[in-house]
N, C-alpha and C positions, 0 to 999 in steps of 0.2 A: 566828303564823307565825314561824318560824325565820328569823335572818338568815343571810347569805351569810359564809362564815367562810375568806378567803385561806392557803391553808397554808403560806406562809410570812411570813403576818403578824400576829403575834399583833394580834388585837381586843381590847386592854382598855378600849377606848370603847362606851360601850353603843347607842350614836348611830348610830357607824360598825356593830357589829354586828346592827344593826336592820334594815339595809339590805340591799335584794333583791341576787342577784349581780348582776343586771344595772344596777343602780341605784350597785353597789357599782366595777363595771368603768366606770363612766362616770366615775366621780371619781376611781377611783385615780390617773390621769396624774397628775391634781395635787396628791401627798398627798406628803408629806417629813417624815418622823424627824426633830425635833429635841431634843435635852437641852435641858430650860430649868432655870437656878438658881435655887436658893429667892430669895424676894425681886426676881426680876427684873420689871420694868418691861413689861410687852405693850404700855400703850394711854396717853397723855398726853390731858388732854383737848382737843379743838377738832384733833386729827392727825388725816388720813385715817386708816381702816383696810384693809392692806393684804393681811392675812393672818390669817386663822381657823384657832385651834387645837382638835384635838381631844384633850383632856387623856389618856392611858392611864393614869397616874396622879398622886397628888398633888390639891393643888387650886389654885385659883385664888379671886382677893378682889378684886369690884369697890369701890374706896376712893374717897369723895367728901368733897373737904376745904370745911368749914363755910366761912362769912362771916369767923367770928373763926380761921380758919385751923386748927380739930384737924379731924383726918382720922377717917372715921368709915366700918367698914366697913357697906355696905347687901347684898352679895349676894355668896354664895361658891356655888360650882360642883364638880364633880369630874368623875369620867370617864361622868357621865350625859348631859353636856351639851356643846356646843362654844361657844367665844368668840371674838368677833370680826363678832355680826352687830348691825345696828340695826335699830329699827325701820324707818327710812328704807330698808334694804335690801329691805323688804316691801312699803311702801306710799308712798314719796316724801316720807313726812311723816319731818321729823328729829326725833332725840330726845336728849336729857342724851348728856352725852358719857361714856363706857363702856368 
């Protein structure tokens, strides 16, 4: 099935273009353009999270820093995917911070 494609919003998230229009008009309200800078910061761990990005492009690196303190990437993303949910968002049960 085709998603719903806004004509004046490019879809370069595949996530968001996955989505029925009607599925698609139900979220739009709350969807906002923003530039993110290479290197910027989305998620600290043990912070609420407040807001879910849907990458159009670019990526993203979820980074988990060792015992002995080297940071080590476990999961990178692009515009297949969105970030900012948790498990806990799912099922009540918390998870690693993300």
């Amino acid at each position: 099935m085709s998603g719903y494609k806004e004509p004046n919003l490019p879809h370069g998230n595949r996530l968001l273009s996955a989505l029925s229009k009607q599925d698609y008009e139900r979220l739009r309200p709350h969807l906002e353009l923003v530039h993110l800078a290479a290197g910027r910061i989305l998620y600290h761990p043990g912070e609420a999270i407040e807001h879910a990005y849907f990458l159009l492009t670019g990526m993203a690196t979820l980074v988990a820093t060792t015992e002995s303190g080297s940071a080590v990437a476990v999961a990178m993303t692009g515009n297949e995917r969105l970030i900012g949910l948790t498990l806990k968002d799912y099922s009540g049960a918390s998870s690693g911070a993300g």
